[in-house]
C-alpha positions as a Markdown table, in Angstrom:
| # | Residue | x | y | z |
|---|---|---|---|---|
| 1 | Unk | 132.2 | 40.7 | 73.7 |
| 2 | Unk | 132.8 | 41.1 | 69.9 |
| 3 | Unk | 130.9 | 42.5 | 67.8 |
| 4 | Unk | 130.5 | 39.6 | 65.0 |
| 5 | Unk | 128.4 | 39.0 | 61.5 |
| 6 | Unk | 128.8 | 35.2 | 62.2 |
| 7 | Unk | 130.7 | 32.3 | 64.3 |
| 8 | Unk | 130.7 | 28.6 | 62.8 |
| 9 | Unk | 131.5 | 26.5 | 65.4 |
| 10 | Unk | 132.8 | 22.6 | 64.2 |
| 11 | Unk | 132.8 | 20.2 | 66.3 |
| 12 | Unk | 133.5 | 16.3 | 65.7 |
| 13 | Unk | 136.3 | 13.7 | 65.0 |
| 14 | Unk | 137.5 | 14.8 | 61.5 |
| 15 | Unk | 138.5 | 17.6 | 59.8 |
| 16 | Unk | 136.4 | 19.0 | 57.0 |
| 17 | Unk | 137.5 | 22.1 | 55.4 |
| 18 | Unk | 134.9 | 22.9 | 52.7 |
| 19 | Unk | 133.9 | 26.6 | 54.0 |
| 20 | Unk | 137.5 | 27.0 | 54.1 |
| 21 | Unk | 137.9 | 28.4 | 50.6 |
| 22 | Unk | 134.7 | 30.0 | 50.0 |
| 23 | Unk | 135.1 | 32.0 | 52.9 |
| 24 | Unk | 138.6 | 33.0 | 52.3 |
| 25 | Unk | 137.9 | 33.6 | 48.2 |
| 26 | Unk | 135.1 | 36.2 | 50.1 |
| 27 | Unk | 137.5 | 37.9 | 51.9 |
| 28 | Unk | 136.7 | 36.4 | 55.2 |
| 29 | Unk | 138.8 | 36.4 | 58.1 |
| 30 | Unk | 139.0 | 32.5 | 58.8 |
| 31 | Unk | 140.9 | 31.3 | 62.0 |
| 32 | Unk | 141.3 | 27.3 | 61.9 |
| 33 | Unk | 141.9 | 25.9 | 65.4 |
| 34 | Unk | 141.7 | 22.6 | 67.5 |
| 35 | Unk | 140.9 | 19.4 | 65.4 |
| 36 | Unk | 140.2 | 21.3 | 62.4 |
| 37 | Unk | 143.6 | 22.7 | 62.0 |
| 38 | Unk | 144.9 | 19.1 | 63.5 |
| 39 | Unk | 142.4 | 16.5 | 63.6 |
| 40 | Unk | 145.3 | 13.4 | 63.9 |
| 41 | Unk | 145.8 | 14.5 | 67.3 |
| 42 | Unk | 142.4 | 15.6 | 69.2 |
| 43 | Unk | 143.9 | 17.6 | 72.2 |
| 44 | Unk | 141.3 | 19.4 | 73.9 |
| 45 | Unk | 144.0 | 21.2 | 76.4 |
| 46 | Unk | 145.2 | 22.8 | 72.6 |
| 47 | Unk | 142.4 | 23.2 | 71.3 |
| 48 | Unk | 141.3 | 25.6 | 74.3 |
| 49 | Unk | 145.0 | 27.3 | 74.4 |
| 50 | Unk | 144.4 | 27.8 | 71.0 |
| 51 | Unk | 140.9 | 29.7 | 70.8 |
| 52 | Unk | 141.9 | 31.3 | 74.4 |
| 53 | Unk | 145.3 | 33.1 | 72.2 |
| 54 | Unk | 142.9 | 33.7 | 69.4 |
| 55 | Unk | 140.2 | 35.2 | 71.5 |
| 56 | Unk | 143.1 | 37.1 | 73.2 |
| 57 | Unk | 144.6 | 38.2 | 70.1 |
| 58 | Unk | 141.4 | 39.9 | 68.4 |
């Protein structure tokens, strides 16, 4: 369980990066996994390694 303001959770074929800066130039911590931080090669075994490390590493 973590204690958290917000979670956006993107889901779809492309990825769109608008919040990206916004949140970043508010000093929000921003973690960009699965098709977001690779969208030319939607892997859903990576995708769920990669939030299962995030998750793991907060």
């Amino acid at each position: 369980m973590l204690a958290v303001d917000s979670i956006v959770v993107c889901a779809g074929q492309e990825s769109v990066r608008d919040l990206l800066a916004p949140l970043e130039r508010a000093g929000t911590a921003v973690h960009i996994i699965g098709g977001a931080d690779e969208a030319s090669e939607l892997d859903a075994k990576r995708a769920i390694e990669q939030g299962t490390r995030l998750a793991a590493s907060l």
